[in-house]
C-alpha beads as a LAMMPS data file, in Angstrom:
LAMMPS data file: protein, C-alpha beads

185 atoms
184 bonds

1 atom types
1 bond types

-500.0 500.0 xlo xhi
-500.0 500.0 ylo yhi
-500.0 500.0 zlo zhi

Masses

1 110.0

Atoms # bond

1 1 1 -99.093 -431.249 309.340
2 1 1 -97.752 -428.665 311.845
3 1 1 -98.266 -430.248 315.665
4 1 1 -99.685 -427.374 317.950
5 1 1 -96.422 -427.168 319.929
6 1 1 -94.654 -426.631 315.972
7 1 1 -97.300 -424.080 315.228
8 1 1 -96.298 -422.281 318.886
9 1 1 -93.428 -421.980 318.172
10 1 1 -93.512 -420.966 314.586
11 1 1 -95.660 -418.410 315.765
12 1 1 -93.622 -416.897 318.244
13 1 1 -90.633 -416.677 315.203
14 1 1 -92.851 -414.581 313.148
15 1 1 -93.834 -412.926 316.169
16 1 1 -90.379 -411.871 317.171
17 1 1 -89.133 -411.313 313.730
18 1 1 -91.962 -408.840 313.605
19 1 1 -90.684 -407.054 316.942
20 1 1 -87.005 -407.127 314.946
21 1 1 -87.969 -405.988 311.686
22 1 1 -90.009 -402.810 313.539
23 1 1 -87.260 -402.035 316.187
24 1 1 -84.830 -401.933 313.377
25 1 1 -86.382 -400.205 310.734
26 1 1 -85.996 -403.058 307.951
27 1 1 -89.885 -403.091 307.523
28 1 1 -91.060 -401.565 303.799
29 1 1 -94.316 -400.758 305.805
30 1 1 -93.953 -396.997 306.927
31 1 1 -96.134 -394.691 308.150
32 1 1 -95.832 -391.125 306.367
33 1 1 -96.184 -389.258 309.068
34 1 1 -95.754 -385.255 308.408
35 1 1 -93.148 -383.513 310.610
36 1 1 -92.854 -379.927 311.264
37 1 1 -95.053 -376.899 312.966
38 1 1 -96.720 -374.179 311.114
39 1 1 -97.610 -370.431 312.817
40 1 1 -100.666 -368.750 311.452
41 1 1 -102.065 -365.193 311.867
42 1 1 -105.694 -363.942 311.143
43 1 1 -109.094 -362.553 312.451
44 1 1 -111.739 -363.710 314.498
45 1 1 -115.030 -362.650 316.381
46 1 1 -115.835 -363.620 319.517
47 1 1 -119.220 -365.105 320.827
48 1 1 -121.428 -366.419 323.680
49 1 1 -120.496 -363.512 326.182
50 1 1 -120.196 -360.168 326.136
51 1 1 -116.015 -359.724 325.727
52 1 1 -113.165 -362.440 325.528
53 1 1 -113.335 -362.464 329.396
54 1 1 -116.564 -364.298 329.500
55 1 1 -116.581 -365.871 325.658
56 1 1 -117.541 -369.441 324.752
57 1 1 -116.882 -369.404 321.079
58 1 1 -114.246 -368.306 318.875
59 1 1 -114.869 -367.820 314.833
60 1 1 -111.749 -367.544 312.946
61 1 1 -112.541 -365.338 309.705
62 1 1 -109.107 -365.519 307.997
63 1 1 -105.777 -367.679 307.953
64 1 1 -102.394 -366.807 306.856
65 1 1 -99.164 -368.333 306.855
66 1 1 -96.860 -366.965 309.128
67 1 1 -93.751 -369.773 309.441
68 1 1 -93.595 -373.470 308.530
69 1 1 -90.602 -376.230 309.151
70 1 1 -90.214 -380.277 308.322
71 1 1 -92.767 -381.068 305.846
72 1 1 -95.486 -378.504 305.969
73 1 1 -92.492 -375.590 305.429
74 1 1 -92.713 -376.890 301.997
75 1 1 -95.870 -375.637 301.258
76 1 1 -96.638 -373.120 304.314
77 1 1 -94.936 -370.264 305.044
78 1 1 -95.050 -366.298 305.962
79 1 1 -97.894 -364.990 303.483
80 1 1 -99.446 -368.286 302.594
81 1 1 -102.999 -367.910 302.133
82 1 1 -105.742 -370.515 304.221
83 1 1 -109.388 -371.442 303.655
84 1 1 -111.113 -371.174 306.874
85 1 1 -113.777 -373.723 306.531
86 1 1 -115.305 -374.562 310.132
87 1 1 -113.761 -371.878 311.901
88 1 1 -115.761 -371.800 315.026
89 1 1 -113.820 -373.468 317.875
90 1 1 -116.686 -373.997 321.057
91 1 1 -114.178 -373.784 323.526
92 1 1 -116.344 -373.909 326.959
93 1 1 -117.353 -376.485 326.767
94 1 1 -115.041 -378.377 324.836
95 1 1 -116.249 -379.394 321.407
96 1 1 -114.211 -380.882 318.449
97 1 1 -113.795 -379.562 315.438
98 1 1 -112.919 -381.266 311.683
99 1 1 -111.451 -378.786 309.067
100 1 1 -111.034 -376.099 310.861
101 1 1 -108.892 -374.863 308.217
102 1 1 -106.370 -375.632 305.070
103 1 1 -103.824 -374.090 303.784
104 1 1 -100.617 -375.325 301.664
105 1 1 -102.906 -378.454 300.840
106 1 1 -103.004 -379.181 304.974
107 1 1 -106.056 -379.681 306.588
108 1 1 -105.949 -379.313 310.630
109 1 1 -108.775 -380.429 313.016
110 1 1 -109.288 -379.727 316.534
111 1 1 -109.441 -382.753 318.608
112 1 1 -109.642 -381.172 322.285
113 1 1 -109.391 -376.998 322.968
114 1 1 -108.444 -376.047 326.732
115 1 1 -108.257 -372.479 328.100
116 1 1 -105.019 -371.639 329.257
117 1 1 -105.851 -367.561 330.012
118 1 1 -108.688 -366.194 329.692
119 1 1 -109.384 -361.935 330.309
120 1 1 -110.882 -359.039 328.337
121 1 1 -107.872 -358.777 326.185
122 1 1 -106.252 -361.894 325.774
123 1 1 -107.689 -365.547 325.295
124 1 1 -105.338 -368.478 325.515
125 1 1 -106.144 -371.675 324.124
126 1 1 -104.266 -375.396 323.757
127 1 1 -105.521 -378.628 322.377
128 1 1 -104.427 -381.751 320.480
129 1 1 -105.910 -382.483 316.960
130 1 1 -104.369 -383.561 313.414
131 1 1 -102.963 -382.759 310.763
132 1 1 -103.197 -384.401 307.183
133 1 1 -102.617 -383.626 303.745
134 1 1 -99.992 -383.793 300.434
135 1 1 -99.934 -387.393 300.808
136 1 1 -99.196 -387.894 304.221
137 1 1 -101.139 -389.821 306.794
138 1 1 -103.503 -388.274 308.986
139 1 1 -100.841 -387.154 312.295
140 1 1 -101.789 -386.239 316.148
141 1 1 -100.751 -382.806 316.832
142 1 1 -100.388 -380.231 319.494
143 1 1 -101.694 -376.619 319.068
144 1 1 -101.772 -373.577 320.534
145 1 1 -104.079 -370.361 319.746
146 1 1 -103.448 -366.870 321.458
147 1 1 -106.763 -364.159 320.098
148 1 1 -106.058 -360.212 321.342
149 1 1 -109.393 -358.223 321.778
150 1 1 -107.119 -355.202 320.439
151 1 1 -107.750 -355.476 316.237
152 1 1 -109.411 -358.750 316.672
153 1 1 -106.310 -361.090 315.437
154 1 1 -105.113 -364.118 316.591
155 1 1 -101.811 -365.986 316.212
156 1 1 -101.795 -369.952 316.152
157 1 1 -99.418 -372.523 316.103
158 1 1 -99.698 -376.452 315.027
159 1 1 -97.012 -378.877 315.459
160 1 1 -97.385 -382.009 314.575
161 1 1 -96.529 -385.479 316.663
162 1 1 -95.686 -388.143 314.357
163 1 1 -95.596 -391.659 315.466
164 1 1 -93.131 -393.701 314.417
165 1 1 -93.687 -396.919 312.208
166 1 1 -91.075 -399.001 314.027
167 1 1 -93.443 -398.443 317.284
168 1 1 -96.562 -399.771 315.437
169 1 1 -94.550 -402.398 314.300
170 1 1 -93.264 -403.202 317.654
171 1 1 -96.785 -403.093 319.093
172 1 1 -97.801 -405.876 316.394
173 1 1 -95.032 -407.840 317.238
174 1 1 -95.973 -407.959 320.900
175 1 1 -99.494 -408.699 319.878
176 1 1 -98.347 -411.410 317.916
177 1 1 -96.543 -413.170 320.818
178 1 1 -99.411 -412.305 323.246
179 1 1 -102.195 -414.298 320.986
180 1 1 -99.966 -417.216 320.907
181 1 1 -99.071 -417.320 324.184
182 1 1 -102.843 -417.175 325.073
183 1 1 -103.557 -420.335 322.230
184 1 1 -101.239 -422.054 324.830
185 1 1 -103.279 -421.932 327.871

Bonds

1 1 1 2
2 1 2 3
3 1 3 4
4 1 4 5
5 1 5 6
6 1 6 7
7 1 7 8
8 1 8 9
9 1 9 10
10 1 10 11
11 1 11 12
12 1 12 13
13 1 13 14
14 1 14 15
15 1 15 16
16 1 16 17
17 1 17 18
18 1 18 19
19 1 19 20
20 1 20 21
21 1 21 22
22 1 22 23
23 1 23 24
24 1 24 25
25 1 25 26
26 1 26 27
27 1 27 28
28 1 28 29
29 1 29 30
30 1 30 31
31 1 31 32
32 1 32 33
33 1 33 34
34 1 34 35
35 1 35 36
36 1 36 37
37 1 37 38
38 1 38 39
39 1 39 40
40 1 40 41
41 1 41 42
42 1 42 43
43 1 43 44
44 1 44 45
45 1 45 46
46 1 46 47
47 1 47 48
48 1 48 49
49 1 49 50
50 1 50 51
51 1 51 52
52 1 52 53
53 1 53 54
54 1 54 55
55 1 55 56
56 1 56 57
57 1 57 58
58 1 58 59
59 1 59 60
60 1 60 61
61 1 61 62
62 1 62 63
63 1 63 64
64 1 64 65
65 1 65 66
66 1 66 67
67 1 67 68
68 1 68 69
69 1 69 70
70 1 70 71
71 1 71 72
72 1 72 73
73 1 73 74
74 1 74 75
75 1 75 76
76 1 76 77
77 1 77 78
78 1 78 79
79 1 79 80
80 1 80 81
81 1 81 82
82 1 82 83
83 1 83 84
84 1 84 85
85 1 85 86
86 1 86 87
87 1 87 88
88 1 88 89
89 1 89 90
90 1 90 91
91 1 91 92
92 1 92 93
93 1 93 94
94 1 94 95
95 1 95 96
96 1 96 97
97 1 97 98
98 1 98 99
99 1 99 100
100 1 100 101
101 1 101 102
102 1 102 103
103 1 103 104
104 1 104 105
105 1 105 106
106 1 106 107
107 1 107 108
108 1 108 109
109 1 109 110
110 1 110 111
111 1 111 112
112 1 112 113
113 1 113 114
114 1 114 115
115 1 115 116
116 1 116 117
117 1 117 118
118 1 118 119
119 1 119 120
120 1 120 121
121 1 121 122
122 1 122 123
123 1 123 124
124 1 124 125
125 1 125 126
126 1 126 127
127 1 127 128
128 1 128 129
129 1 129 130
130 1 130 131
131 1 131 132
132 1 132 133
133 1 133 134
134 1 134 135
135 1 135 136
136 1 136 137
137 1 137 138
138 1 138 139
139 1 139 140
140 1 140 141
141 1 141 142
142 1 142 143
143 1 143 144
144 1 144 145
145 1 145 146
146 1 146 147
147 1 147 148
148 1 148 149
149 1 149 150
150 1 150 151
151 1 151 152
152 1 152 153
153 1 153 154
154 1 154 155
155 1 155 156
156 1 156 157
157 1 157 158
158 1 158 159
159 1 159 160
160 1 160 161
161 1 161 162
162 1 162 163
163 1 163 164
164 1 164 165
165 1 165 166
166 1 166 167
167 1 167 168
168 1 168 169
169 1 169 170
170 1 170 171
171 1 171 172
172 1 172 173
173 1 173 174
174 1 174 175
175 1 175 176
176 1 176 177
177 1 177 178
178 1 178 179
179 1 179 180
180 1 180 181
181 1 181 182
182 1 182 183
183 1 183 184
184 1 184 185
């Protein structure tokens, strides 16, 4: 039978081997984060005013590929066709927004939408959301939307932010050591 100080300190091993095993990558538990950006191009309408100036909502009608890179250039690139399948992004105020769209077997969902410039002819948007798809675990990205009153089209880009596995493992490792060293006191 383990004494309490024997368990303490067998703790704190596994703890630290933990923190080891995730700084150095020798863990077989990995994340499969996806990597890369995708641009898109299509159409939308614009709603809840009377031009982009004053416009709360923006309905995107169509999606097309336009460039891809790291894992989603394998399946998305200029001329790839996208489902637009909740394609109204509520901008003012805020409102989130889960599969906005696929395309190349991604789906992306809006997580936050702010307006960076906002006139008659030109509305800038920026967010965060995800990204998720073709086996890979659901990924944080960052996004950026740009809609011209002039033929109605828009131009979008989605990069994704993976986080590493070595920092969730690190962060399990320090949780480790931090629940033993509160069994202490």
């Amino acid at each position: 039978m383990l004494h309490h100080t024997d368990r303490s300190i067998v703790g704190a091993l596994f703890g630290l081997a933990l923190m080891v095993s995730g700084a150095t990558g020798i863990s077989t538990v990995q994340a499969a984060s996806v990597t890369g950006s995708m641009g898109l191009t299509g159409a939308f309408s614009a709603s809840g005013g009377t031009d982009l100036s004053d416009a709360t909502i923006l309905d995107l009608t169509s999606a097309t590929g336009t460039s891809g890179d790291g894992d989603i250039g394998s399946t998305v690139g200029f001329g790839t066709a996208g489902t637009v399948n909740n394609g109204s992004i509520t901008f003012n105020p805020s409102t989130a927004v889960d599969n906005l769209l696929t395309i190349g077997g991604w789906q992306v969902d809006l997580s936050t939408t702010s307006i960076v410039n906002q006139t008659a002819d030109v509305l800038n948007l920026a967010g965060s959301g995800a990204i998720s798809g073709n086996g890979f675990d659901l990924t944080p990205t960052q996004w950026t939307l740009s809609a011209n009153a002039t033929g109605s089209s828009y131009s979008m880009t989605v990069t994704a932010v993976p986080i590493p596995a070595a920092l969730w493992l690190f962060g399990s490792g320090l949780l480790g050591l931090a629940g033993i060293v509160r069994k202490k006191t």
